[in-house]
Each structure stands twice: as C-alpha cells, then as structure tokens.
C-alpha positions in Angstrom: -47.4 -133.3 -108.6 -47.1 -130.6 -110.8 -44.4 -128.0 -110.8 -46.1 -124.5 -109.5 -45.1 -121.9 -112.2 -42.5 -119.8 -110.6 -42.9 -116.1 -109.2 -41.0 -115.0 -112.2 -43.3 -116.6 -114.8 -46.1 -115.3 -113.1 -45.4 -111.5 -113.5 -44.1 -112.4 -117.1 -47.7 -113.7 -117.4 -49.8 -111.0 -115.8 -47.1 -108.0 -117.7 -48.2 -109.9 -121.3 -51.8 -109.7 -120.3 -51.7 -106.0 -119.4 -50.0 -104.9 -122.7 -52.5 -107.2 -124.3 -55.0 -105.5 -122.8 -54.0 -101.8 -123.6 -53.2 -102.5 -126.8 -56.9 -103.9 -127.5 -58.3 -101.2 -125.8 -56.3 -98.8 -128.3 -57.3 -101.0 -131.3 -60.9 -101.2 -130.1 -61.0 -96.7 -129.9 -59.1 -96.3 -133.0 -61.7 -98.8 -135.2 -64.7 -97.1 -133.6 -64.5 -93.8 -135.6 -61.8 -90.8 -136.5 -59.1 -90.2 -134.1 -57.4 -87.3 -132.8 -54.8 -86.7 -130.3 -55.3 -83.3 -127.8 -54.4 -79.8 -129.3 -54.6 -76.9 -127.7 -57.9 -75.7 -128.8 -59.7 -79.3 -129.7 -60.1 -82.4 -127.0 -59.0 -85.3 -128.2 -60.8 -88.3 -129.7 -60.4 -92.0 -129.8 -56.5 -91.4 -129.4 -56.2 -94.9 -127.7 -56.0 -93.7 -124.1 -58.4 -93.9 -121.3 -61.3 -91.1 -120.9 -61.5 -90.5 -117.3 -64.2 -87.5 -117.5 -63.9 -84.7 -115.3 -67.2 -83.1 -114.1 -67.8 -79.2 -112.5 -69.9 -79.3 -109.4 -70.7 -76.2 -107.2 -70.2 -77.6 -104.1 -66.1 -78.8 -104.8 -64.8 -77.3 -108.0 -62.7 -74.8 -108.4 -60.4 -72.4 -111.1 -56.8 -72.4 -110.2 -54.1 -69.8 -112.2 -50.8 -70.4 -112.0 -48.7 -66.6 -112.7 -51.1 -64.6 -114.2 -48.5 -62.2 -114.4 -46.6 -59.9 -116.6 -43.5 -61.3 -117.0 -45.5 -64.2 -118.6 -48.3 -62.7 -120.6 -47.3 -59.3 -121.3 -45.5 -58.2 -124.6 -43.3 -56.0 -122.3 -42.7 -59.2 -119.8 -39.1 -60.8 -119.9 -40.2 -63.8 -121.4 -41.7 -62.8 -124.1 -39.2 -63.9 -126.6 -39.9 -67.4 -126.4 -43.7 -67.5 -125.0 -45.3 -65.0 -127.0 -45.7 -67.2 -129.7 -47.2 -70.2 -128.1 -49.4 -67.2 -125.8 -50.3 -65.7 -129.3 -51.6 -69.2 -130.9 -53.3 -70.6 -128.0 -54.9 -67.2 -127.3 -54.3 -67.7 -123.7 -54.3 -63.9 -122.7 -58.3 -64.1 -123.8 -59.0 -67.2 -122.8 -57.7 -66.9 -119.0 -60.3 -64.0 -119.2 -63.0 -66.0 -120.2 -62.2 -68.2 -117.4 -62.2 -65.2 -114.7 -65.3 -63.9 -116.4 -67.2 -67.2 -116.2 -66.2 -67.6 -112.4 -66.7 -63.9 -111.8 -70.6 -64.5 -113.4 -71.2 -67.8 -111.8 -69.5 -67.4 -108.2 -66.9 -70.2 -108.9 -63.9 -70.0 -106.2 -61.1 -69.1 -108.0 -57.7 -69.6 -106.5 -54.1 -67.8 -107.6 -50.8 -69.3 -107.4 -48.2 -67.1 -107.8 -44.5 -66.9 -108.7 -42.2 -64.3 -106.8 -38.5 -64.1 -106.3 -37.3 -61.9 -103.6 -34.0 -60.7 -102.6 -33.0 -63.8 -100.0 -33.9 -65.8 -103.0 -31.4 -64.7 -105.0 -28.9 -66.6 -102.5 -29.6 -70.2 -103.2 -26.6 -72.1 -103.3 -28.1 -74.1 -106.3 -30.1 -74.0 -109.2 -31.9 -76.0 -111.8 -31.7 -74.9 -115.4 -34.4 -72.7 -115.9 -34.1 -71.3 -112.7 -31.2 -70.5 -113.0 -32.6 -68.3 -116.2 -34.9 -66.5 -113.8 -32.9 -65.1 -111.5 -30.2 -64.1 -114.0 -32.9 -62.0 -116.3 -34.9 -61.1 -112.9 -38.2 -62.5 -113.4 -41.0 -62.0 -111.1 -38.5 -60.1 -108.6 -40.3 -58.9 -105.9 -37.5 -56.0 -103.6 -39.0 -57.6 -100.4 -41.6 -60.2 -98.9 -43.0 -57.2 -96.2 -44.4 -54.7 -99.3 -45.4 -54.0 -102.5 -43.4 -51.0 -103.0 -42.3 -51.3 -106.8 -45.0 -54.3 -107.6 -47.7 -52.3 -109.1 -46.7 -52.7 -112.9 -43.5 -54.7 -112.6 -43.2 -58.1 -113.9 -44.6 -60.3 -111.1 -47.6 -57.6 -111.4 -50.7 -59.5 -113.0 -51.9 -58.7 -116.0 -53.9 -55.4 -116.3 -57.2 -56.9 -117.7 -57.4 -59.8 -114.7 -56.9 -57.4 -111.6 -60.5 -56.7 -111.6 -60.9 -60.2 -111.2 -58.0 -60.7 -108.9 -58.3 -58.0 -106.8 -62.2 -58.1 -106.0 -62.0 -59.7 -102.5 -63.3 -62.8 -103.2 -60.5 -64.1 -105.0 -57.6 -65.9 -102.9 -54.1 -65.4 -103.7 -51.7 -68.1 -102.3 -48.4 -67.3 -100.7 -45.8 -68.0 -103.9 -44.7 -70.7 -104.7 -40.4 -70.8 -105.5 -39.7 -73.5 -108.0 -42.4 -75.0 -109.9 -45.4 -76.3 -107.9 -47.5 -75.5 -104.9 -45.1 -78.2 -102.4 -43.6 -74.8 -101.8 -46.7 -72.5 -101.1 -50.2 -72.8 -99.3 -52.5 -73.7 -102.3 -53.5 -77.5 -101.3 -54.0 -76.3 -98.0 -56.4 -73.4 -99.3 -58.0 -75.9 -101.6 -59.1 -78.4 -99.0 -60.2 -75.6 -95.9 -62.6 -74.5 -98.6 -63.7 -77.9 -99.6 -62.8 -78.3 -102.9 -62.0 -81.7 -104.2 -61.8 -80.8 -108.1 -59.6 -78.6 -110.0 -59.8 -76.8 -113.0 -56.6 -75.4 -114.0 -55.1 -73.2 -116.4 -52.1 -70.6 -116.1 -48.6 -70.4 -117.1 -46.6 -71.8 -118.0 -47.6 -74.7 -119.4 -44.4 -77.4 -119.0 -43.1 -75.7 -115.5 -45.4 -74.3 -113.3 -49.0 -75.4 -114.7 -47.5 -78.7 -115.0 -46.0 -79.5 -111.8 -49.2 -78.0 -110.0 -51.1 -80.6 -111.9 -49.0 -83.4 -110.6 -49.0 -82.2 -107.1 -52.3 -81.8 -107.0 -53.2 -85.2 -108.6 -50.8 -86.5 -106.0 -52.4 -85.2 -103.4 -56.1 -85.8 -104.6 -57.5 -83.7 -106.8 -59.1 -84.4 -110.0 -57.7 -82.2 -112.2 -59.1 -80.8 -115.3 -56.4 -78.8 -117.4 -58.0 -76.2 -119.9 -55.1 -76.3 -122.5 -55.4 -73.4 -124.8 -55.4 -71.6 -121.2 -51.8 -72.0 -121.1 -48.5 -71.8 -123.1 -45.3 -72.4 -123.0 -41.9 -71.4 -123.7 -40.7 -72.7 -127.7 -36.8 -72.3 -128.6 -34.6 -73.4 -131.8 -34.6 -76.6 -130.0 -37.7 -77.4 -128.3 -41.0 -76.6 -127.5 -41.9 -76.8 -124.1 -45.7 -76.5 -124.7 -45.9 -79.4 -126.8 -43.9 -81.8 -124.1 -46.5 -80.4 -121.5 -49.9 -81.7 -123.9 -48.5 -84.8 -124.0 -48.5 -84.8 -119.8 -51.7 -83.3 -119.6 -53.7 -85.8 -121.5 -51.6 -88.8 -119.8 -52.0 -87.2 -116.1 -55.4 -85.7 -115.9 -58.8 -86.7 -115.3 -59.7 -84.7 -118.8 -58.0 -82.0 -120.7 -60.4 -79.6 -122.6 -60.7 -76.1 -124.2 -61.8 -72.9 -122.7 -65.2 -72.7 -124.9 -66.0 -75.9 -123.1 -65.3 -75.8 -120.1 -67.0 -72.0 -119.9 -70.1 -73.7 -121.0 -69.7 -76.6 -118.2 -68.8 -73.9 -115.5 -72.1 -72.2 -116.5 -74.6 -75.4 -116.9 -72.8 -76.4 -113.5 -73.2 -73.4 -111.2 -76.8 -73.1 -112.5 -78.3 -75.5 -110.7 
C-alpha cells in the first residue's frame, strides 16, 4: 500500500494552491486593463484584490458618522494641527454635508457615533498612546454625563453646518463611545432594532475611530461601505495616519467609494 501523504504535506499542499490562486487572480485583473489602487477621491481599479460590491437598499441601509465634531473638523478644534491638512485635501467638511444632505432629501436613517470624555474619564488608570494625547490637550471633554452645560460650541459640539441635520429629530445620536469603536457605546444595538443590515460610513477620524467602527461592525455583520474622501486622518513628520487607514478600508470592506458616488447610489436607491 501506499504511504498516505501526511497532515503536514497536506496543508503545505492546500497553502501553495491558495497563494497560487491569489496570485492568478491578481495577474488575471492587472492584464485585463489600467490599474489603480483606492485614493481618497477615486475607487480603485483592477488593484489585484477581490471586488465584493456593496449595494444601498431602503429597507436596511444606513449612514453612520463617527465625531462630527469640532475638535475634529473645525479650524479652531484641538486637532487641527495635524488633521487639517488631510480634512482640507479630502474635502471631508463638504463632503460629510453632501452625505447629510442626500439622507436628509431621501429619508435615509442616519446614525451618529460620538466621542466624549467626561470628568470620571479622566481617571483611568491606563492609557493607550493616542489616548493618552486626548485627555492631556482635553479633546471632546464633556464637564458631566447629566448636561450640556458648556457643550454648545465646545469641542465635542458638532460642526455648525451639520446640526440642522443632527438635531432634526429624526437623526439618532448613540451614547459615546470611549476609545475607538462602538464595543463601548449602543450603535450595533441601534443599528439592528431599526433593521439595518448595511452600513455606509464616513466620519472621523479615518485610522482610529472610523476604522475601528468598520471592523466592529464587519465583525458583527454588517456590510460596510466606507465613503473615503468622507474622512481624514491625522499626518505627522512621521506618519500619516490616513494613508495606513486606505489601505484597511479597501482590504476590510465590502467596497470603498467616493462621496459623488455613493450620493448618486443613495438617490437611485431610495427612489424606488
């Protein structure tokens, strides 16, 4: 009799096979036309990677914003310094707008996730890096969780042009979320008592808190869409954080797209 091939040889077999296969795949996309890889303001095309698709229904799609807020996306705001630049490029103020416009025309749920520190936060006994960096230049501090006394203008304020949009009643606001995604708020469970199944998501910013609501969403499943010039991220001497999250987008969601786009999908969608 012959000698059954062992376990080992097996996996070996079935791993070559895989990485043949992906790497025809990519060889197959790239020799059917130009490719490009995802930029903020252009999908990509025939970058070697799967095309999942992503389409808007009205019965179980929905907009999700992570911090629309000052400290964010305001020239005042404390971050300013090193997201105004990738805000400024990306034109993300205007095209967040366009995104509350088009569900504000169209009667798509929209859904806000926001970031707020309050005093009793400022007590953690540890932090991670960049949290650490909030609490020491006070961003998105909040003097209690039981009123808005001091909110109206502040930092963790939204932005002036989306309270209409915010503020209209239909609109939900989550409870905040503390780190980076929604494991710490309500959001998934406000998402699935309305019925949605699909998420279209934009916000800031773009490598912390849009990103880790994409993956906790996707993890708990949701197809995501992420509109990427609807976001922005932080860019230092030594790295860009925006750039590191385009990368994740594309590799994570169902599709990544632009807010001209997906305006025009929201609008073909909730037509019918």
């Amino acid at each position: 009799m012959k000698n059954k091939p062992s376990k080992h040889k097996l996996i070996c077999v079935q791993a070559g096979l895989a990485i043949a296969a992906v790497v025809g795949f990519a060889a197959a996309f790239a020799a059917s036309g130009d490719a490009r890889p995802v930029t903020a303001s252009n999908p990509p095309v025939n970058d070697g990677l799967p095309m999942p698709g992503f389409e808007i229904t009205k019965q179980n799609t929905a907009i999700v914003i992570t911090d629309p807020q000052n400290d964010f996306l305001s020239p005042n705001g404390v971050t300013w310094g090193v997201v105004g630049k990738s805000i400024t490029e990306n034109r993300t103020v205007e095209n967040l707008h366009a995104l509350f416009k088009a569900a504000d025309k169209t009667g798509m749920p929209v859904f806000i996730s926001p970031h707020y520190y309050f005093e009793h936060d400022h007590k953690w006994q540890f932090e991670g890096t960049l949290e650490t960096l909030m609490h020491s230049i006070g961003m998105f501090d909040r003097p209690h969780a039981l009123t808005l006394e001091g909110f109206e203008g502040s930092g963790a304020d939204w932005l002036e042009i989306y309270k209409p949009y915010i503020n209209n009643g239909k609109t939900v606001v989550t409870s905040p979320h503390k780190v980076y995604g929604p494991e710490s708020n309500d959001l998934v469970l406000q998402l699935r008592k309305a019925g949605v199944s699909k998420v279209v998501l934009g916000g800031m910013s773009s490598n912390l808190c849009t990103e880790s609501h994409m993956r906790a969403l996707v993890e708990a499943g949701f197809e995501v869409l992420v509109v990427t010039d609807a976001t922005a991220g932080a860019i230092t001497e030594h790295y860009d954080g925006y750039a590191a999250s385009l990368t994740n987008f594309r590799m994570i969601a169902s599709k990544v797209d632009n807010t001209r786009n997906t305006v025009k999908a929201i609008e073909a969608a909730f037509k019918k």
